[in-house]
N, CA and C of each residue as an Amber inpcrd file, in Angstrom:
protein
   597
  47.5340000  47.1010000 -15.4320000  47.0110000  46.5410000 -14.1940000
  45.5000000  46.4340000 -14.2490000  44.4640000  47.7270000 -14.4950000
  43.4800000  47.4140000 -14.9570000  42.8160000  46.1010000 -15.8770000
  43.9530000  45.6790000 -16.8640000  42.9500000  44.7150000 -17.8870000
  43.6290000  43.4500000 -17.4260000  44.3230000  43.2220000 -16.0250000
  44.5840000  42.0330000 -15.3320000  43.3010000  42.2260000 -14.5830000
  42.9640000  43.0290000 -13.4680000  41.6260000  43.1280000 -13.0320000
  40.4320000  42.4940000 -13.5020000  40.3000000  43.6710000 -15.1140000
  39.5300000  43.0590000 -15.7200000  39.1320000  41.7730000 -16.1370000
  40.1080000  40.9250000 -16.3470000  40.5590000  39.7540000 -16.7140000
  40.2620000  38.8690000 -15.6610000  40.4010000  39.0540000 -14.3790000
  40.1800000  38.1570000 -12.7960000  38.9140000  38.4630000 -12.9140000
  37.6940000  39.7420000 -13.4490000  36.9190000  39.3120000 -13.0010000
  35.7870000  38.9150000 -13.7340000  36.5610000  39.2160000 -14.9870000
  35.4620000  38.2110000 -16.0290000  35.7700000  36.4460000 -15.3560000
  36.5370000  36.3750000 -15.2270000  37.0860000  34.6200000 -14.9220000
  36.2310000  34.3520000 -13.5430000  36.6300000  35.5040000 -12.7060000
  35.1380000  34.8240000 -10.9380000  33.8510000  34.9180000 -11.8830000
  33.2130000  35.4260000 -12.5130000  32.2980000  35.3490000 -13.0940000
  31.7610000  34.4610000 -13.8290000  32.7190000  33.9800000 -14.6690000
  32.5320000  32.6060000 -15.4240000  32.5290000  31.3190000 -14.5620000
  33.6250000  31.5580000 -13.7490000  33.9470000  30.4040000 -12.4230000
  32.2470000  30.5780000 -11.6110000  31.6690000  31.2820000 -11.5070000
  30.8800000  31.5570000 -10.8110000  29.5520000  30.7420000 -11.2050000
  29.6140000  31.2390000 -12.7190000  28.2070000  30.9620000 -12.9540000
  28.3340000  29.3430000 -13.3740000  29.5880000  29.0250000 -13.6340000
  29.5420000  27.3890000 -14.0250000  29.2360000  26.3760000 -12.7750000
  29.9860000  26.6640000 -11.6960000  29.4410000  26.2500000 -10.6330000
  28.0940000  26.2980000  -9.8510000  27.0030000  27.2030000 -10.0520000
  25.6140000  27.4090000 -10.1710000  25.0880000  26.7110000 -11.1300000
  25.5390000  26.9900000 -12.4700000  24.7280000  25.6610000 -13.8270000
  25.2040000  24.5750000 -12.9370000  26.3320000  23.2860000 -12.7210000
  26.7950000  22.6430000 -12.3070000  25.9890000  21.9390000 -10.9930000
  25.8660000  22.7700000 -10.1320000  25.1490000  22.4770000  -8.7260000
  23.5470000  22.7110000  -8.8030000  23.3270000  22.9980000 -10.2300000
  21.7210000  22.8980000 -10.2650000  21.0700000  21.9450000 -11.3140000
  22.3870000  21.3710000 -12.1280000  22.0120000  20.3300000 -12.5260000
  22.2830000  19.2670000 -11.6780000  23.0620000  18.8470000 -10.8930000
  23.1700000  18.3640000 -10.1550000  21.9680000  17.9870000  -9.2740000
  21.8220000  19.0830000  -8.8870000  20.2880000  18.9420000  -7.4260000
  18.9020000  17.9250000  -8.4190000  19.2260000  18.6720000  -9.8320000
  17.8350000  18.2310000 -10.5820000  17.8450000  16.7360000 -10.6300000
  18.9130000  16.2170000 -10.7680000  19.0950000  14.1230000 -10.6990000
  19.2280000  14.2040000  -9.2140000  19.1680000  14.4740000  -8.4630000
  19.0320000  13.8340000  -6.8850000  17.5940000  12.7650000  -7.0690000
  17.7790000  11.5270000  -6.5600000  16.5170000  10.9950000  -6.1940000
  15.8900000  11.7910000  -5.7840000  14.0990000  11.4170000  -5.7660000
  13.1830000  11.9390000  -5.0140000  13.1110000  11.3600000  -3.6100000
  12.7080000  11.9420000  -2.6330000  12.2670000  11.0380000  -1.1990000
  11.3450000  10.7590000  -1.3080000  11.4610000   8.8780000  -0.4830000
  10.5590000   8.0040000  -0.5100000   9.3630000   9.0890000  -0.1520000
   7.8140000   8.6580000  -0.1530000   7.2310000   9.4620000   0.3960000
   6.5950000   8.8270000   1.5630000   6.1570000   9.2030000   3.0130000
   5.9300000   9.1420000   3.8300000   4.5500000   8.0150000   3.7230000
   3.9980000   6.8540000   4.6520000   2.4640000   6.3090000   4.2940000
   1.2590000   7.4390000   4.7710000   1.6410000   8.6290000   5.7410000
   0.8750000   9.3400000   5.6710000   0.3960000  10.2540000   4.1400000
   1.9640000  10.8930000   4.1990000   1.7650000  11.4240000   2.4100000
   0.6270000  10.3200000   1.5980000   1.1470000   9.2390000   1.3160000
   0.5910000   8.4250000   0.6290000  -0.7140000   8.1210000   0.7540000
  -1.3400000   7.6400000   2.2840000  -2.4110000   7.6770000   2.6230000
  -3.7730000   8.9610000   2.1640000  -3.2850000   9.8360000   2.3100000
  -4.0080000  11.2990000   2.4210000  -4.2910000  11.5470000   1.2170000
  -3.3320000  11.0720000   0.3320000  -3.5700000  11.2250000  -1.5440000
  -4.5670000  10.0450000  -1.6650000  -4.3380000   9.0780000  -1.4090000
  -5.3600000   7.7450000  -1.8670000  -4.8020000   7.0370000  -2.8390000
  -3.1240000   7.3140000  -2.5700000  -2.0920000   6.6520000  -3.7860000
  -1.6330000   4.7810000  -4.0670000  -2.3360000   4.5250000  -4.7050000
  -2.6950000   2.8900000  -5.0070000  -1.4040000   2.6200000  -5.9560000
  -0.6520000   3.1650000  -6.7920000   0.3930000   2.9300000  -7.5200000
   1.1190000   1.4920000  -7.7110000   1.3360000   1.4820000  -8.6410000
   2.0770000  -0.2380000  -8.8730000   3.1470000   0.2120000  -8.0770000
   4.2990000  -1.5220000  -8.3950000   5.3500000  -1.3260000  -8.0880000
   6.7020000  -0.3650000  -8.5220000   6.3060000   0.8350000  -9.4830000
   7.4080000   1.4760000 -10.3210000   7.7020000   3.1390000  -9.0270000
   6.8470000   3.1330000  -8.2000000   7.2540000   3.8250000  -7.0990000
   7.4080000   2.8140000  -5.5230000   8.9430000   3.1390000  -5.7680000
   9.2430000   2.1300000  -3.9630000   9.6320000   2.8860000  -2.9870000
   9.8530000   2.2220000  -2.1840000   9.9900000   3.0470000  -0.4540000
  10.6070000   1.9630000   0.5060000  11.6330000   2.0150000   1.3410000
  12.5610000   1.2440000   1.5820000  11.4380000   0.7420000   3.0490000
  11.4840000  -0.4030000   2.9740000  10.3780000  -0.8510000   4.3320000
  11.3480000  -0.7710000   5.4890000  10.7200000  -0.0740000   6.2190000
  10.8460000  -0.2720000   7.9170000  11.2040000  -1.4710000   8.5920000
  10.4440000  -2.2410000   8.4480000  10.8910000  -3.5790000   9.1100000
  11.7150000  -4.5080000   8.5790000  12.7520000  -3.8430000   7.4300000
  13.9050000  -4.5730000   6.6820000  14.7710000  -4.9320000   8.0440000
  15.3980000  -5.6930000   8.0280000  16.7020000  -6.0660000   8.8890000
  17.9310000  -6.6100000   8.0390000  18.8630000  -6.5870000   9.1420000
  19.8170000  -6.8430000   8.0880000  20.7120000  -5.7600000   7.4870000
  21.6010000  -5.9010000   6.7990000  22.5600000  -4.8800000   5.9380000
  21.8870000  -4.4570000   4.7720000  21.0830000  -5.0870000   4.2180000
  20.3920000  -4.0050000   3.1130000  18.3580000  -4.5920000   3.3710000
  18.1090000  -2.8360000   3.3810000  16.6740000  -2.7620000   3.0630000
  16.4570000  -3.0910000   1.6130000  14.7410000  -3.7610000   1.6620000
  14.0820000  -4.2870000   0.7380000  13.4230000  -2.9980000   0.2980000
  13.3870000  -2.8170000  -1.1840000  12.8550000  -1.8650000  -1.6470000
  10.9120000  -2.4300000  -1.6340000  10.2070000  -1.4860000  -1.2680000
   8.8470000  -2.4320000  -1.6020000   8.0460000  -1.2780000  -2.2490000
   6.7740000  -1.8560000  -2.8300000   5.9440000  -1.3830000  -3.5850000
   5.3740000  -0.0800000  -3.3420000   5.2090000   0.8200000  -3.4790000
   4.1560000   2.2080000  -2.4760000   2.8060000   1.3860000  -1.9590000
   1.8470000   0.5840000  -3.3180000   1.0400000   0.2650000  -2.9140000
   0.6870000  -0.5460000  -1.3180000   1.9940000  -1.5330000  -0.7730000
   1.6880000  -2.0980000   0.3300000   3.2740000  -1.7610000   1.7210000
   3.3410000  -0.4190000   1.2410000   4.2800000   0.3070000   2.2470000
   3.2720000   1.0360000   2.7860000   2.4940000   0.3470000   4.1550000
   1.8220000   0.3330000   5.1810000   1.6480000   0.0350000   6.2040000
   1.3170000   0.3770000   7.3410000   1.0370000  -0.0540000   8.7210000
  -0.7140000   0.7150000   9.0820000  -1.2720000  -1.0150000   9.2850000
  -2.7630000  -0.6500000  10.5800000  -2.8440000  -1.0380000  11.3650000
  -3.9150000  -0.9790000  11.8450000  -4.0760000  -1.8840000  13.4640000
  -5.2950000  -2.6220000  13.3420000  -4.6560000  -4.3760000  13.6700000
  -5.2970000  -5.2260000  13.5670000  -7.1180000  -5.4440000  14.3740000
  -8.3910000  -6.0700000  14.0250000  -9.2490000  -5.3940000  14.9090000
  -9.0850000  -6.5990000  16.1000000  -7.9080000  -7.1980000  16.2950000
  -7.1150000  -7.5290000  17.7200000  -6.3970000  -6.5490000  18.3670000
  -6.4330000  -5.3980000  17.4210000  -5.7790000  -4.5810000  18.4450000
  -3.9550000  -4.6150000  18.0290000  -3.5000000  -5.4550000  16.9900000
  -1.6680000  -5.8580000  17.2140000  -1.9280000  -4.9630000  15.6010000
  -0.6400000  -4.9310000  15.2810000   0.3560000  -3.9740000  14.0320000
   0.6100000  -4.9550000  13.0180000  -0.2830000  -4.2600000  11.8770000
  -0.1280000  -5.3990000  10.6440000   0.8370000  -4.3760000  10.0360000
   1.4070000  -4.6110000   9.1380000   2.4100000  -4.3190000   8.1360000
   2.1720000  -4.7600000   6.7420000   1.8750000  -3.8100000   5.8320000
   1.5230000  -4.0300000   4.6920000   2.9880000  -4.8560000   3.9050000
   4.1820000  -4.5180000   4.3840000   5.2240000  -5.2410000   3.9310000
   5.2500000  -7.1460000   3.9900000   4.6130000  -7.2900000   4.7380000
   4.4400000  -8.4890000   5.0060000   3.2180000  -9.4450000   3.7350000
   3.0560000  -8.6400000   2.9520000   2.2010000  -9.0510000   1.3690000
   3.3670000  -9.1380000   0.9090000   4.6130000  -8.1290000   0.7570000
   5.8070000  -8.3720000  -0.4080000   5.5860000  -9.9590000  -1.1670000
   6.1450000 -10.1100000  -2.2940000   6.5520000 -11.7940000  -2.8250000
   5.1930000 -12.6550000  -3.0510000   4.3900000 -12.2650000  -2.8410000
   3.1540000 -12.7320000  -3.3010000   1.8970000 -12.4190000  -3.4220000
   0.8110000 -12.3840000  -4.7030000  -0.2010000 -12.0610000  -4.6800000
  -1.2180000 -11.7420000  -3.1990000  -1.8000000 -10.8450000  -3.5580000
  -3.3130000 -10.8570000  -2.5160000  -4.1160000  -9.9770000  -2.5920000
  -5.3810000 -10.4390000  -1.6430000  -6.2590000 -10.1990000  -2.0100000
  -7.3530000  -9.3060000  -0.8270000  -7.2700000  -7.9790000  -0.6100000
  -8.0400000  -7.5660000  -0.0020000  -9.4330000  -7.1190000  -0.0050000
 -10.0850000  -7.5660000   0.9680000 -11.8310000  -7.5930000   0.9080000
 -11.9400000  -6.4040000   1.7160000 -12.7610000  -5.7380000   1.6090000
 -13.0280000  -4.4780000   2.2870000 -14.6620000  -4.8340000   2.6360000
 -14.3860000  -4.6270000   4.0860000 -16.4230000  -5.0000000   4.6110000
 -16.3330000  -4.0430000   5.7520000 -17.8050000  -4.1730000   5.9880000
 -18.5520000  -2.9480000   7.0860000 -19.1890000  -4.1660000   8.4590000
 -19.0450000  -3.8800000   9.5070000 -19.3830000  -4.7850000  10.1530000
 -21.3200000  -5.0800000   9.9360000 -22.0860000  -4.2700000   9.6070000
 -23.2590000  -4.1210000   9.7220000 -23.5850000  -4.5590000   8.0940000
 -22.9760000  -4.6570000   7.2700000 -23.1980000  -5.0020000   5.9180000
 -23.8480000  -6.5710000   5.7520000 -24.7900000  -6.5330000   5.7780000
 -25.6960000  -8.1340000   5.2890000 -24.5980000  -8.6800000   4.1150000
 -24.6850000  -8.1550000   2.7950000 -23.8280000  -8.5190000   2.1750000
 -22.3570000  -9.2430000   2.1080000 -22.1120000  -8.3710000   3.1720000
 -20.7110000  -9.0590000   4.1250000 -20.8830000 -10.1760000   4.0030000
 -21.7430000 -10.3230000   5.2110000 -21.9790000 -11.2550000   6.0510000
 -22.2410000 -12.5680000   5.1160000 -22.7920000 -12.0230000   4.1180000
 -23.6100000 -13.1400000   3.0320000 -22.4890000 -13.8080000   2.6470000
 -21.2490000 -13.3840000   2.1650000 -20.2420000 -13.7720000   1.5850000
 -19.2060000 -14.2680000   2.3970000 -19.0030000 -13.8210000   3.6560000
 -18.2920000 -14.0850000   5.0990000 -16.9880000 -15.6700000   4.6360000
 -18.1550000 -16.6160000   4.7050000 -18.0070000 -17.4700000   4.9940000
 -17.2160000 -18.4800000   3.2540000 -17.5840000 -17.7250000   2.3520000
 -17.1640000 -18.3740000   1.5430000 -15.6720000 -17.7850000   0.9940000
 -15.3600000 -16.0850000   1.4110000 -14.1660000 -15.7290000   1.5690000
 -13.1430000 -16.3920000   2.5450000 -13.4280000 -16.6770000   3.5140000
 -12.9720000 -18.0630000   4.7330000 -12.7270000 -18.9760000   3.7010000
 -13.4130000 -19.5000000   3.1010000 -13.2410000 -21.1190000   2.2790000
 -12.0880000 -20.7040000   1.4430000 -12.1450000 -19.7990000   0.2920000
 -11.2370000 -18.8510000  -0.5760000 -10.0820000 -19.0210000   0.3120000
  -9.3080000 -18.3810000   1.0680000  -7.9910000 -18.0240000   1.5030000
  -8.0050000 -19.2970000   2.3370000  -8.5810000 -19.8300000   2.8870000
  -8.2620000 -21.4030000   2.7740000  -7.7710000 -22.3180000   1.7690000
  -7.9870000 -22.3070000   0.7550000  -8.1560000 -23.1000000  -0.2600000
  -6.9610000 -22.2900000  -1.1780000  -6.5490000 -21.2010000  -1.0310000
  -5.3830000 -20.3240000  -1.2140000  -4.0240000 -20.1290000  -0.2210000
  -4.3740000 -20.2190000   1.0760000  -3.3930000 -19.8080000   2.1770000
  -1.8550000 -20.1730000   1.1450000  -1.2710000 -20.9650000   0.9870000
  -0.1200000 -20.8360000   0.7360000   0.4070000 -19.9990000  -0.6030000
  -0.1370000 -19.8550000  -1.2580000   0.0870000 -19.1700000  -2.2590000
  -0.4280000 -17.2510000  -2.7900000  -1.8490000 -17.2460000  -2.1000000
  -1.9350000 -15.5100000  -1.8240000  -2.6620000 -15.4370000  -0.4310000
  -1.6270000 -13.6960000  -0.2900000  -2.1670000 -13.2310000   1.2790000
  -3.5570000 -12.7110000   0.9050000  -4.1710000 -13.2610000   2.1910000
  -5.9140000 -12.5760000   2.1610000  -5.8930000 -11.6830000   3.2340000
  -6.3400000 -10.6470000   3.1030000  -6.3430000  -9.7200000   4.5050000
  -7.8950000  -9.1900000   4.3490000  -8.8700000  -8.7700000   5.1220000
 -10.0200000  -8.3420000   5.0430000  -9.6130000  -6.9300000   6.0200000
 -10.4210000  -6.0130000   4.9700000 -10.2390000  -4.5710000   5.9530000
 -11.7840000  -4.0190000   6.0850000 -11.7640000  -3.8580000   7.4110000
 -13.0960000  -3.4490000   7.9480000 -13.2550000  -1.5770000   8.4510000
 -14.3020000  -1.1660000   7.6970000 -14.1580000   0.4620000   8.1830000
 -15.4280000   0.6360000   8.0730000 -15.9060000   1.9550000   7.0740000
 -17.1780000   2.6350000   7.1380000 -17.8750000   2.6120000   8.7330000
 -17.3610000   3.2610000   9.7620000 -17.9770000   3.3010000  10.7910000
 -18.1600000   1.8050000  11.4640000 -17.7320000   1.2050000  11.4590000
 -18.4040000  -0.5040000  12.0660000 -18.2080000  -0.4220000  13.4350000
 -16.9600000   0.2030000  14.1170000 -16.6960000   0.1750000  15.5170000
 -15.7690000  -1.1930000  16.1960000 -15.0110000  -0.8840000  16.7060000
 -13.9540000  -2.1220000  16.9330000 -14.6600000  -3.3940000  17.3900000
 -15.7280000  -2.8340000  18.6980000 -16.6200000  -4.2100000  19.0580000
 -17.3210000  -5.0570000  18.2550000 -18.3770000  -4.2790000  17.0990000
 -18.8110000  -4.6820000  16.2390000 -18.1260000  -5.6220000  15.4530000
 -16.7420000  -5.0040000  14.5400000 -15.4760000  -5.7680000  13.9720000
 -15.4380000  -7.0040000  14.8460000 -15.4250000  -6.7280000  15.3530000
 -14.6720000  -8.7100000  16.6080000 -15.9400000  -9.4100000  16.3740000
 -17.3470000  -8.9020000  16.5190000 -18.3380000  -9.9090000  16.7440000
 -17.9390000 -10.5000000  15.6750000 -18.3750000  -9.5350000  14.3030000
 -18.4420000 -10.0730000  12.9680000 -17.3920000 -11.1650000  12.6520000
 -15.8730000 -10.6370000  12.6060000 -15.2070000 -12.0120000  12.5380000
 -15.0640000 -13.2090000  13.3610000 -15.4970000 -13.1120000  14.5560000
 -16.2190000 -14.4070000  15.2700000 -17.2980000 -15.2740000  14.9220000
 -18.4020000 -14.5030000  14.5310000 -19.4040000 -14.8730000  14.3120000
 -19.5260000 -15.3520000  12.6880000 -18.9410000 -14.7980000  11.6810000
 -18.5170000 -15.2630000  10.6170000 -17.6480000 -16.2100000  10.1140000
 -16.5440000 -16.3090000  10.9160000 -15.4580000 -17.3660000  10.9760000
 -14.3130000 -16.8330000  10.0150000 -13.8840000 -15.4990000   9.9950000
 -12.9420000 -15.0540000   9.4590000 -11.8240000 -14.6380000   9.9420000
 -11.7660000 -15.4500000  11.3270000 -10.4390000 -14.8750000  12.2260000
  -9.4770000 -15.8130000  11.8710000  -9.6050000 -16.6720000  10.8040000
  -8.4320000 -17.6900000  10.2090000  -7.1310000 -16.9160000   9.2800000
  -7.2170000 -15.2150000   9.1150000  -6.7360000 -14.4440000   8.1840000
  -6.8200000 -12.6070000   8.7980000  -5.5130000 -12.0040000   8.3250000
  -6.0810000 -11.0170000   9.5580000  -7.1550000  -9.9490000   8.7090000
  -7.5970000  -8.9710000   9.4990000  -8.9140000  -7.7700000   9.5800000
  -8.3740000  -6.6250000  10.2330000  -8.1440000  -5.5290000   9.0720000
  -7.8400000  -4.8220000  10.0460000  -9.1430000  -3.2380000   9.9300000
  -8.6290000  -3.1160000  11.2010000  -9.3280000  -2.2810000  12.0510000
  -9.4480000  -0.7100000  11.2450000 -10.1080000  -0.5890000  10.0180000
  -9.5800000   1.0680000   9.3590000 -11.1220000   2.0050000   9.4590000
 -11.4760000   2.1310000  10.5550000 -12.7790000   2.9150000  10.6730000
 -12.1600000   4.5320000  10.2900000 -11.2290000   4.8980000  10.3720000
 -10.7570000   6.2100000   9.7930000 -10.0320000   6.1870000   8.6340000
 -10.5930000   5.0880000   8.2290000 -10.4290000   4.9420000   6.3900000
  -8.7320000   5.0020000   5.6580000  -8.0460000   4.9200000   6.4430000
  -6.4380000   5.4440000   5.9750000  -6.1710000   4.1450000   4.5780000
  -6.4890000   2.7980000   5.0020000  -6.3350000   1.6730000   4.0460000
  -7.4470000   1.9550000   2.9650000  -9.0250000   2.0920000   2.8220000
  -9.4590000   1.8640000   2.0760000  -9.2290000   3.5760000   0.8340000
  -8.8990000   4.1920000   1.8170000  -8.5970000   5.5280000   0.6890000
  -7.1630000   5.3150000  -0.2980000  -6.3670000   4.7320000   0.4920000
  -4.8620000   4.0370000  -0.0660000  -5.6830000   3.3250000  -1.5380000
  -6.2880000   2.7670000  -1.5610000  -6.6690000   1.6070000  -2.2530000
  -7.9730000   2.4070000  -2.9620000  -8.1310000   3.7090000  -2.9120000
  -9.7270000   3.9840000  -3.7950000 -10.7680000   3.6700000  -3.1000000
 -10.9920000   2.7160000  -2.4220000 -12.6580000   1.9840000  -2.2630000
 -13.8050000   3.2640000  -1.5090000 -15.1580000   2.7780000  -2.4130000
 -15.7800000   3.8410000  -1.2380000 -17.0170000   3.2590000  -1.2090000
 -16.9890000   1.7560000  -1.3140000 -17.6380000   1.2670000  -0.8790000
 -17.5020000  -0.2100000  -0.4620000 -18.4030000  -0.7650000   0.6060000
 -17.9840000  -2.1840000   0.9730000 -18.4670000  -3.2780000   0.2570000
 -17.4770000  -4.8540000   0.3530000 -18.1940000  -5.6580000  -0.3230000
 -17.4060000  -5.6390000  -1.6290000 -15.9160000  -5.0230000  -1.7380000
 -15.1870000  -5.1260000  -2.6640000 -14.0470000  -5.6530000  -2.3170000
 -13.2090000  -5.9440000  -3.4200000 -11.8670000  -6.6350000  -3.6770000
 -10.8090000  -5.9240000  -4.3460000  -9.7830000  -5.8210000  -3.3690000
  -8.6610000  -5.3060000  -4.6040000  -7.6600000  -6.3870000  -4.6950000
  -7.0830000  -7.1530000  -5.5120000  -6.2620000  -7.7040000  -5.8120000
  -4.8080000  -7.1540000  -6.4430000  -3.6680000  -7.9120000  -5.8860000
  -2.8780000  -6.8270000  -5.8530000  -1.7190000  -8.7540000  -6.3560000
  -0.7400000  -8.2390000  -7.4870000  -0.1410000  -9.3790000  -7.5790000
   1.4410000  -9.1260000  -6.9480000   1.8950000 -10.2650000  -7.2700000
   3.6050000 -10.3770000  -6.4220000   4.6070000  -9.0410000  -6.5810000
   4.1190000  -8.4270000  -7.5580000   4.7340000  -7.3930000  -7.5790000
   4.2550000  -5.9080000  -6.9520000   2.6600000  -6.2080000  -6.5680000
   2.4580000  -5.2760000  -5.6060000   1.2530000  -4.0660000  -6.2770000
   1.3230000  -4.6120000  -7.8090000   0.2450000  -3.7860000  -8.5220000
  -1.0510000  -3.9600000  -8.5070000  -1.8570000  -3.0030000  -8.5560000
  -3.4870000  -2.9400000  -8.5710000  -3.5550000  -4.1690000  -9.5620000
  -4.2480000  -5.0550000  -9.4920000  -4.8330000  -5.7750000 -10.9270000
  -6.2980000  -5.9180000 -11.2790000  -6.9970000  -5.6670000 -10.1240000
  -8.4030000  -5.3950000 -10.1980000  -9.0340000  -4.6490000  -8.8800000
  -9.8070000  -3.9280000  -8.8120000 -10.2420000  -3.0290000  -7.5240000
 -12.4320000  -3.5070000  -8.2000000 -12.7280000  -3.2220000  -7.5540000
 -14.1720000  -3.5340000  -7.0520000 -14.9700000  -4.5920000  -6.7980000
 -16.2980000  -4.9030000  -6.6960000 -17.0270000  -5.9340000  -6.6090000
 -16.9470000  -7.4220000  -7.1690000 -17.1650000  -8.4630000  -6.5350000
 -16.8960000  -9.3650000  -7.4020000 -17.6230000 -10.8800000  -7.0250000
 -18.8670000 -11.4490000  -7.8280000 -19.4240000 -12.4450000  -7.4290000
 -18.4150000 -13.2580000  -7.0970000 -18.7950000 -14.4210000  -6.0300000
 -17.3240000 -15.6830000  -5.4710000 -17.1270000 -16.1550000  -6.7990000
 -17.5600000 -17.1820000  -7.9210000 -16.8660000 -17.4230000  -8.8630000
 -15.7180000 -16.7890000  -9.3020000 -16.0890000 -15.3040000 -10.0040000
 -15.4840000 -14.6930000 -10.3270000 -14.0290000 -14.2920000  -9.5490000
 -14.3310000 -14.3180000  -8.4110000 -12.8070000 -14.1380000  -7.6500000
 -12.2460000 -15.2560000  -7.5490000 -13.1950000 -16.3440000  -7.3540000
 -11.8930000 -17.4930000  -7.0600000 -11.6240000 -17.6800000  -8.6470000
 -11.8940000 -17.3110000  -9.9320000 -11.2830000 -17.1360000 -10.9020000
 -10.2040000 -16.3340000 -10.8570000 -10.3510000 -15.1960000 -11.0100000
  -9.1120000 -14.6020000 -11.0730000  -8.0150000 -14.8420000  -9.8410000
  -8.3380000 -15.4800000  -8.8320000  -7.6190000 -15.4880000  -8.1260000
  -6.8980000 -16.6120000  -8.2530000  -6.8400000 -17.8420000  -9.1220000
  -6.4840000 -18.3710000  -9.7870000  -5.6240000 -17.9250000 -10.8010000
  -5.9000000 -16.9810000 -11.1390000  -5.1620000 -16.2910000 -12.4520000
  -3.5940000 -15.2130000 -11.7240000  -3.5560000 -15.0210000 -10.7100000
  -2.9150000 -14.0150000  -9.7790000  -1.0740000 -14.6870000 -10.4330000
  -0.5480000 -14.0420000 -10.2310000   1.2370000 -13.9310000 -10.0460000
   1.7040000 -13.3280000  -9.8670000
């Protein structure tokens, strides 16, 4: 009777520990969770498209997987809810300016001409922070003529840290698939070159 005992409890033991190996290899292939745009934000995580995150504003029976880089939401300096999902499927091109920046201002008007001369083919979005102030923001794209494309409102920096920038008067270009392809400064030639070059 003993070496039946014995026998049951070498076997819970073995039964035991296979089901622990089993359920911990297991846990180890679980996907990771998407990560949050705050998570993302707070890191300053710019990542191509090889990390996705199921967008929010999917409808329908199946969500669109989208890029980390433009799984975002700001607030427009109208005040309305841009959605970084709304870049998906095609190149673009974000300008990052300060409302008080001469430089800006210098270039204002020929970034206007640019996403004109682009509108159907890449999104242009201009993001305005470093302290500018919402009122300021409105003069500038009034007074510049850049309300043909939206601006959004990131004086607490959540977009330009997403994206690296730490300073204004730059460009990140980002192609259909959602990857960094160039981040900083860039005379107008030079962008409406590469922006030519975009897919």
């Amino acid at each position: 009777m003993s070496d039946a005992r014995a026998t049951t409890a070498r076997m819970t033991v073995l039964l035991t520990t296979a089901v622990l190996a089993l359920t911990a290899c297991g846990g180890a292939e679980q996907p990771p969770a998407a990560s949050s745009d705050a998570t993302a934000a707070s890191t300053g995580s710019a990542r191509p498209s090889t990390t996705t995150a199921a967008s929010p504003e999917a409808t329908g029976a199946t969500a669109t997987a989208l890029p980390e880089t433009i799984s975002f939401s700001a607030r427009t300096i109208d005040g309305a809810t841009f959605a970084g999902s709304s870049l998906a499927g095609k190149p673009a091109v974000l300008w990052f300016w300060a409302a008080w920046c001469s430089r800006c201002r210098g270039v204002a008007d020929e970034v206007a001409a640019v996403q004109r001369d682009n509108a159907g083919r890449v999104n242009l979005v201009g993001v305005a922070g470093l302290g500018s102030g919402d009122a300021a923001m409105r003069r500038f794209a009034r007074d510049t003529g850049i309300e043909g494309f939206p601006n959004l409102a990131d004086d607490d920096g959540q977009v330009w840290r997403r994206f690296k920038v730490t300073a204004q008067e730059q460009y990140v270009l980002l192609d259909s698939a959602g990857a960094v392809v160039y981040s900083g400064p860039l005379p107008q030639a030079e962008l409406r070159k590469r922006i030519a070059g975009l897919k």
